[in-house]
C-alpha positions in Angstrom: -61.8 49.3 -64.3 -58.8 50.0 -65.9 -57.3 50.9 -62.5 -58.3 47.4 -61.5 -55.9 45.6 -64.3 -53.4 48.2 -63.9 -53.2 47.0 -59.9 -53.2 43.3 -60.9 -50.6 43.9 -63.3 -48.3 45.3 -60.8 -48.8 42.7 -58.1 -48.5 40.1 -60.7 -45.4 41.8 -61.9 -43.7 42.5 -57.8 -45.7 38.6 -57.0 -43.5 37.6 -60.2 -40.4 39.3 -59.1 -40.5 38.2 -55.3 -40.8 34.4 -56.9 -37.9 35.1 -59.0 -35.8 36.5 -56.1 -37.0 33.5 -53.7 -36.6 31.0 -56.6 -32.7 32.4 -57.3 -32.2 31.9 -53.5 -33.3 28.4 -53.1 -31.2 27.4 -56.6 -27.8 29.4 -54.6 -29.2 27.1 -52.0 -28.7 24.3 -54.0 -25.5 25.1 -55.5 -23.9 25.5 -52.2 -25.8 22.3 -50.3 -24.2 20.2 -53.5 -20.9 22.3 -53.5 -20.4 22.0 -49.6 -22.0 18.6 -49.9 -24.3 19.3 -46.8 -28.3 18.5 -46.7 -28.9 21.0 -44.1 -28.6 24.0 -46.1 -31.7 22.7 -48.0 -33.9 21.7 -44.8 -33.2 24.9 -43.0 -35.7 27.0 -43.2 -37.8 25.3 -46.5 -40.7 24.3 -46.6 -40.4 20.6 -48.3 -44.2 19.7 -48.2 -45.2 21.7 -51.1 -45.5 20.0 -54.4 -43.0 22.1 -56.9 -40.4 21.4 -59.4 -37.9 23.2 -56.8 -39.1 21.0 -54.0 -39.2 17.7 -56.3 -35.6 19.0 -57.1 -34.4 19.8 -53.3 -36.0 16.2 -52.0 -33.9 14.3 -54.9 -30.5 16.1 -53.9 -31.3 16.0 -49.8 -31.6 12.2 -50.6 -28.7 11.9 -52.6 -26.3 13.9 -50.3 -27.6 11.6 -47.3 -26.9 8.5 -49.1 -23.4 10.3 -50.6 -22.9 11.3 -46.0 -23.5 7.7 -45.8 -21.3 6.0 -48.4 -18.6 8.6 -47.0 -18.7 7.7 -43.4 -18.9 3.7 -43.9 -15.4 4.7 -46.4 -14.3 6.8 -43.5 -14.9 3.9 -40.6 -13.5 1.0 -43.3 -10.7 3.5 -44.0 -9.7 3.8 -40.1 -10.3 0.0 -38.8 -8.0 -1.2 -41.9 -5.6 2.1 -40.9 -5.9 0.9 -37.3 -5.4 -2.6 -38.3 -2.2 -2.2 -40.5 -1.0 0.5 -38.2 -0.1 -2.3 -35.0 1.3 -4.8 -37.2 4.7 -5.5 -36.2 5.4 -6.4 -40.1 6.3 -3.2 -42.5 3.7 -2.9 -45.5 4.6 -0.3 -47.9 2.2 0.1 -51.2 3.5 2.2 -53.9 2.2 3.1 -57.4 3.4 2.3 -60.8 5.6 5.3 -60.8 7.3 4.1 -57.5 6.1 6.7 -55.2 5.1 5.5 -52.1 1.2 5.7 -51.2 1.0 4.3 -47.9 3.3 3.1 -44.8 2.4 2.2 -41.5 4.7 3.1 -38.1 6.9 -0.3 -38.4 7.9 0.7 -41.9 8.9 3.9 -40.7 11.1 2.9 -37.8 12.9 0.0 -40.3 14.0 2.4 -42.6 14.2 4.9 -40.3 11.5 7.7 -41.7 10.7 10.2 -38.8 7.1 10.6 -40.9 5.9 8.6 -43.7 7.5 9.5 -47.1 3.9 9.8 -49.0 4.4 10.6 -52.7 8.1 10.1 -52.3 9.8 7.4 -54.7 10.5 4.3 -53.1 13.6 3.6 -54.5 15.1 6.6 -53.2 13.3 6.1 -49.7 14.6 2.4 -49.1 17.8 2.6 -49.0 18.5 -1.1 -50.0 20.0 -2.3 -53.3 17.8 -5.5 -53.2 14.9 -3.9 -52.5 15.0 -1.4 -55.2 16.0 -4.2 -58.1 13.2 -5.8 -56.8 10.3 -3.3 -57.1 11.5 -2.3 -60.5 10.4 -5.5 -61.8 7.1 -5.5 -59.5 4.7 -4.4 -62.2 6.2 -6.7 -65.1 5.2 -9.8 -62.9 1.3 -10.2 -62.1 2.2 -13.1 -59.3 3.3 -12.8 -55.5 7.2 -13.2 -54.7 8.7 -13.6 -51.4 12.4 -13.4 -50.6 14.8 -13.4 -47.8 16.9 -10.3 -47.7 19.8 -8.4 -45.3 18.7 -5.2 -44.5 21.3 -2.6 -42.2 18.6 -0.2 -40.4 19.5 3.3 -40.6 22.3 4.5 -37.7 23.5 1.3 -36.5 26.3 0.8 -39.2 28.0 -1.5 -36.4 25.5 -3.5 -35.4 24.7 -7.4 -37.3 22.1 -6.5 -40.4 18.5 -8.2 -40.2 17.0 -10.7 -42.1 13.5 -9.8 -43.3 11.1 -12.0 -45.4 10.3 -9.5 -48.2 6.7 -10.2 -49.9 5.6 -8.4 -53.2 2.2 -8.7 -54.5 0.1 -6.6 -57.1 -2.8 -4.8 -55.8 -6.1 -5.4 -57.8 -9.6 -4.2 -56.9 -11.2 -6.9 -59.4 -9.5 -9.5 -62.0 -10.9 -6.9 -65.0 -8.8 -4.1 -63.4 -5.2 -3.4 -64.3 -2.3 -3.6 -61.9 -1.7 0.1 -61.2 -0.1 -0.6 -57.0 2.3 -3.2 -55.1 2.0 -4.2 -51.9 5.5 -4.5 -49.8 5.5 -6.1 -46.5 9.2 -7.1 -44.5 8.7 -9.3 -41.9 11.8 -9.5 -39.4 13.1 -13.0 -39.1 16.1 -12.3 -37.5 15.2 -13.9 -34.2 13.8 -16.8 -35.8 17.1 -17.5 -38.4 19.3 -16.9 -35.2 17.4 -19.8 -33.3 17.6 -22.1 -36.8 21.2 -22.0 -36.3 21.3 -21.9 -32.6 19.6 -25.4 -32.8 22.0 -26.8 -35.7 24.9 -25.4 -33.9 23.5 -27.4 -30.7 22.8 -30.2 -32.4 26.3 -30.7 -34.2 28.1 -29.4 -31.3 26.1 -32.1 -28.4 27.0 -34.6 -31.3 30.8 -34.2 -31.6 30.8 -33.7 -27.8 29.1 -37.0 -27.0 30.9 -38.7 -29.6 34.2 -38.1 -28.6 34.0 -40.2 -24.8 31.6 -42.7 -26.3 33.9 -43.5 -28.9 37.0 -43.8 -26.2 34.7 -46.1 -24.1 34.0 -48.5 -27.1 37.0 -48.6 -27.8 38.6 -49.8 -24.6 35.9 -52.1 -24.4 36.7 -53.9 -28.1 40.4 -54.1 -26.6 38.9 -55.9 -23.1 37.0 -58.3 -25.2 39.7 -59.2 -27.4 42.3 -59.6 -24.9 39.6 -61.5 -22.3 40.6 -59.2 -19.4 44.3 -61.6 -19.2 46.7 -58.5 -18.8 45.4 -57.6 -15.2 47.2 -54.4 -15.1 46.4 -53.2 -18.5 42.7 -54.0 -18.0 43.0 -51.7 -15.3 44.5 -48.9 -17.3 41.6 -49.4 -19.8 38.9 -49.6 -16.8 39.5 -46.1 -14.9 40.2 -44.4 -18.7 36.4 -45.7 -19.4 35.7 -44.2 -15.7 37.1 -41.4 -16.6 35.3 -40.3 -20.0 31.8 -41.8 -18.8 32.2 -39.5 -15.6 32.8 -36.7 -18.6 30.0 -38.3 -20.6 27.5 -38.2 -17.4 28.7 -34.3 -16.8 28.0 -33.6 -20.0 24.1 -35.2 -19.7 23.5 -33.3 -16.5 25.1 -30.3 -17.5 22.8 -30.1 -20.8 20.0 -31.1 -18.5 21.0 -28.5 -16.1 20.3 -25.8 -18.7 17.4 -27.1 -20.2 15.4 -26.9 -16.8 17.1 -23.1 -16.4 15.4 -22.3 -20.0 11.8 -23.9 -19.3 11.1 -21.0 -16.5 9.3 -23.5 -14.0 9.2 -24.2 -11.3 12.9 -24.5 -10.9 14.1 -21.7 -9.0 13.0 -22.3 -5.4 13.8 -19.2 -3.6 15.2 -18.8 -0.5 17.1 -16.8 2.0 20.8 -18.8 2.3 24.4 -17.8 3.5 26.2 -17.4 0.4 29.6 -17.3 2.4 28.6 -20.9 3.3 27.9 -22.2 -0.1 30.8 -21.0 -1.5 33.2 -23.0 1.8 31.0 -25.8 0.4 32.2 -25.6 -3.3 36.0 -24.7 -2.2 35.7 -28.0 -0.4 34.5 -30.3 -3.6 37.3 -28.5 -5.3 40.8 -28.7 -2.8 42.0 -31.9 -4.6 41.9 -29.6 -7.9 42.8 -26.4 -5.8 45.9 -28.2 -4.2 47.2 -30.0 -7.4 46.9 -26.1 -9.2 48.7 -25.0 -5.4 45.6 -22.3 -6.1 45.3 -19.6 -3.2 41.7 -18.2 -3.0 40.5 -15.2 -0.9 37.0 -14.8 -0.1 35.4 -11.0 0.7 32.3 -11.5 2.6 30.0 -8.9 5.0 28.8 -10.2 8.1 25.5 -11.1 6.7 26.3 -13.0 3.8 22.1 -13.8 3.4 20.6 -13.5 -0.2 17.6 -14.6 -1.4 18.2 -17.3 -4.6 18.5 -21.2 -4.9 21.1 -22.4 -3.2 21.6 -25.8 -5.6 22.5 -23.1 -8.3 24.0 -20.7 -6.6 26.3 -23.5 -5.8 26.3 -24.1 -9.7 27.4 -20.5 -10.2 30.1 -20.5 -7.9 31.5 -24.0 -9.0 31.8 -23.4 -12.5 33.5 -20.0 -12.1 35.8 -21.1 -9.5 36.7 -24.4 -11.7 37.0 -22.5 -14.9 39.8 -19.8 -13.4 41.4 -23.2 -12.1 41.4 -25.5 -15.4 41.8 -22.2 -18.0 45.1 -21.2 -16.0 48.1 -24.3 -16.2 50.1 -22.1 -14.5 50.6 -22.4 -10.3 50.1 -20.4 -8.0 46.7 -18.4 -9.1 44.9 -16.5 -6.8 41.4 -16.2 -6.7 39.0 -13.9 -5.2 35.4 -14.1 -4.0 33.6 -11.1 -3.0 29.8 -10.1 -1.8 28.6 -6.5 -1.7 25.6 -4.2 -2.1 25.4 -1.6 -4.1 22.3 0.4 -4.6 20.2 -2.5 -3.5 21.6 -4.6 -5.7 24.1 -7.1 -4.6 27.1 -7.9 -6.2 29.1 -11.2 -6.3 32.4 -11.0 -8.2 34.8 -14.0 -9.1 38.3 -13.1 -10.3 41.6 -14.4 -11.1 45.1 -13.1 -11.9 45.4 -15.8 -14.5 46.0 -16.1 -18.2 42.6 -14.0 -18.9 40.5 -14.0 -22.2 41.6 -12.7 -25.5 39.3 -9.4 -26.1 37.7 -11.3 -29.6 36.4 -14.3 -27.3 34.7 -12.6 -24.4 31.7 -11.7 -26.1 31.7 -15.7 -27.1 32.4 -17.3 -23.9 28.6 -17.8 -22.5 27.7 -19.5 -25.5 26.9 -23.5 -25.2 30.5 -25.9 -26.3 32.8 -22.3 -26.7 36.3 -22.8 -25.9 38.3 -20.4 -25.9 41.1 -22.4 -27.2 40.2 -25.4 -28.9 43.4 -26.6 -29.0 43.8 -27.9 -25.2 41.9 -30.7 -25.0 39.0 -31.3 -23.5 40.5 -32.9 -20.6 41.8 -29.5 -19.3 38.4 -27.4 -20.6 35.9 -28.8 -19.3 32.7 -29.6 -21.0 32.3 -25.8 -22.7 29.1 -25.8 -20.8 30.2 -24.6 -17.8 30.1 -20.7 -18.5 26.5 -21.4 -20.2 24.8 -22.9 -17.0 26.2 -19.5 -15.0 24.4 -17.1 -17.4 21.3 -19.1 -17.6 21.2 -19.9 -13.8 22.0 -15.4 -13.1 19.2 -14.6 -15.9 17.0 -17.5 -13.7 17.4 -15.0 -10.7 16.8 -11.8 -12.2 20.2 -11.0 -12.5 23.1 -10.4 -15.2 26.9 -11.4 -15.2 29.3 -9.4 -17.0 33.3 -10.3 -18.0 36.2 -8.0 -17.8 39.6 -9.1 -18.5 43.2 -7.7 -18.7 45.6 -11.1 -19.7 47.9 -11.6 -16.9 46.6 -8.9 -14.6 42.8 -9.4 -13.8 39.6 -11.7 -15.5 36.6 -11.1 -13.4 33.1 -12.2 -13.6 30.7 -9.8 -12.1 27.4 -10.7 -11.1 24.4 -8.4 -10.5 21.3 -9.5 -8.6 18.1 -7.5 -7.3 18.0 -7.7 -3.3 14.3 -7.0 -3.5 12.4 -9.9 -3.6 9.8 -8.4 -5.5 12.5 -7.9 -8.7 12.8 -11.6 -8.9 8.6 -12.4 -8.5 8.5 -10.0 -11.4 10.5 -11.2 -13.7 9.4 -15.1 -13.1 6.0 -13.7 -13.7 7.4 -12.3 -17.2 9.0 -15.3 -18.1 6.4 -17.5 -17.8 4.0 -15.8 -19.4 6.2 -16.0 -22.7 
């Protein structure tokens, strides 16, 4: 009998013992499924059925570390759409932390200012390399409300190019309206584009104004002294009669110049392409200009292949070559000039070239010249210059064909206009295509 107890004792003890061990191993279970934050160590292998304190125990913490999995991975998805979200915005957003250093960029801030890789944990007003941005970040936390400014910014290597205006907004970032202001929010919009078009229009405006203004008034004018003078002095009504022709035939060039460019900016359906003799439209504009040619005792060569056939609109083409050819003629009051017309093709590109041994253009006016009303020198008179549109319609009708103009000059020597065009057809299709989808 006392065998029997002595028996029981020891398999109670080694029963006790083996419990212990197996009870240690499913609490180092435990520690590690919470330290590695990972339910399957605990359904591995366990037996979760049976009614204990340790299974009670593992079913609380499997459920917890699923709901904890499931909290992380909604954080995780929210996390990436808003990363993927911020990350294509053209606009820069920079948040940094009441200490300045920056928490988060996206890939627009980086290329403004220039970061090969986002400067995390970096202070911002070492990072951002602009006076006004810095003075205004260091005041971002003693304000609670939103602020938006316009600012010049230079990007980083391009000391010689024109700095860009961005549209700077600061705002506090808050969780709740209970919880303190602890991070700023930075976004830079580039308005460059948008300021440069602001003007453009002014500068249209004013200029179409003055240069509308100035024949109108003439016309009135002459027309006050007809009325006054009832049309007695034949001879001097005369005078005033062909001055009024003259400057409403400058007013009416003027309209349909404007008009002209207009059309070439809307990217219809005004290009008609076709294949034409480009040798022949430019005999055709020589002819509308001899009486100007001859009075200038001009001498033009022209410097055509065989095959002078390239696909473009002839009615601008024609616009092209007129306003080039008159340009070297009226910019130039000396006589004798000689002017040159070429075709040729290069690399499957053809190239037209208009030049002149005339006076040229200074060096600080060339990049100027294809802008709408620009005179070169304003002190000619308009009589001699033209309408200042003239260079304007070329560019426009060039870029209208999928092709780009260039200037060279050397005063005295050489000023020549050299135009590029795609031969392939295809070049131009593409391009249209572009254009009028934007």
């Amino acid at each position: 009998m006392t065998f029997f107890f002595i028996l029981l004792i020891i398999a109670l003890l080694v029963f006790l013992v083996v419990q212990n061990l197996n009870n240690k191993h499913r609490l180092r279970k435990l520690v590690n499924a919470l330290k590695n934050n990972d339910r399957t160590l605990l359904t591995k292998g366990s037996d979760l059925s049976a009614g204990s304190i340790l299974n009670d125990l593992e079913n609380q913490i499997i459920e917890q570390i699923f709901e904890a999995e499931t909290l992380e991975k909604r954080v995780v998805r929210r996390e990436d759409l808003i990363s993927a979200v911020v990350d294509g915005l053209v606009d820069a957003v920079i948040v940094f932390d009441k200490n300045f250093n920056i928490r988060f960029t996206n890939p627009s801030a980086c290329k403004l200012f220039g970061w090969s890789s986002p400067p995390l944990e970096l202070n911002a007003k070492e990072q951002l390399s602009n006076d006004q941005l810095v003075k205004l970040i260091e005041n971002s936390f003693d304000n609670s409300q939103s602020k938006t400014i316009e600012i010049q910014h230079q990007p980083p290597g391009s000391l010689d190019s024109i700095p860009r205006i961005l549209e700077v907004e600061l705002a506090p970032l808050t969780l709740n309206e209970k919880r303190s202001v602890n991070r700023a929010r930075l976004v830079l919009r580039d308005v460059t584009d948008a300021r440069n078009l602001e003007l453009v229009r002014k500068d249209f405006v004013a200029n179409a104004s003055h240069e509308l203004r100035t024949p109108l008034t003439i016309i009135n004018g002459y027309l006050e002294n007809l009325i006054e003078d009832k049309l007695e002095d034949r001879e001097n009504s005369i005078n005033f009669l062909n001055v009024m022709q003259k400057h409403g035939s400058r007013l009416a060039r003027i309209i349909e110049d404007m008009l002209t460019i207009s059309k070439l900016e809307s990217y219809s359906d005004t290009i008609q392409i076709q294949p034409f003799n480009l040798k022949s439209c430019t005999e055709e504009v020589i002819a509308r200009l001899k009486p100007l040619i001859d009075i200038k005792e001009a001498q033009l060569k022209l410097s055509f292949p065989e095959d002078s056939t390239i696909n473009g609109d002839v009615f601008y083409w024609g616009q092209i070559l007129f306003n080039l050819i008159e340009n070297a003629l009226k910019e130039n009051e000396e006589k004798g000039i000689e002017i040159t017309i070429s075709l040729a093709l290069e690399n499957n590109h053809y190239i037209i070239t208009v030049s002149d041994n005339g006076v040229g253009i200074p060096t600080n006016s060339i990049e100027f010249i294809f802008k709408r009303f620009y005179r070169v020198d304003q002190s000619r008179g308009a009589e001699k210059k033209g309408t200042g549109l003239g260079l304007s319609i070329v560019k426009r009708a060039v870029e209208a064909h999928s092709g780009n103009i260039t200037v060279s000059s050397t005063p005295g020597i050489i000023t020549s206009f050299k135009i590029q065009l795609p031969k392939d057809q295809d070049s131009y299709n593409k391009n249209e295509e572009r254009n009028s989808q934007n």
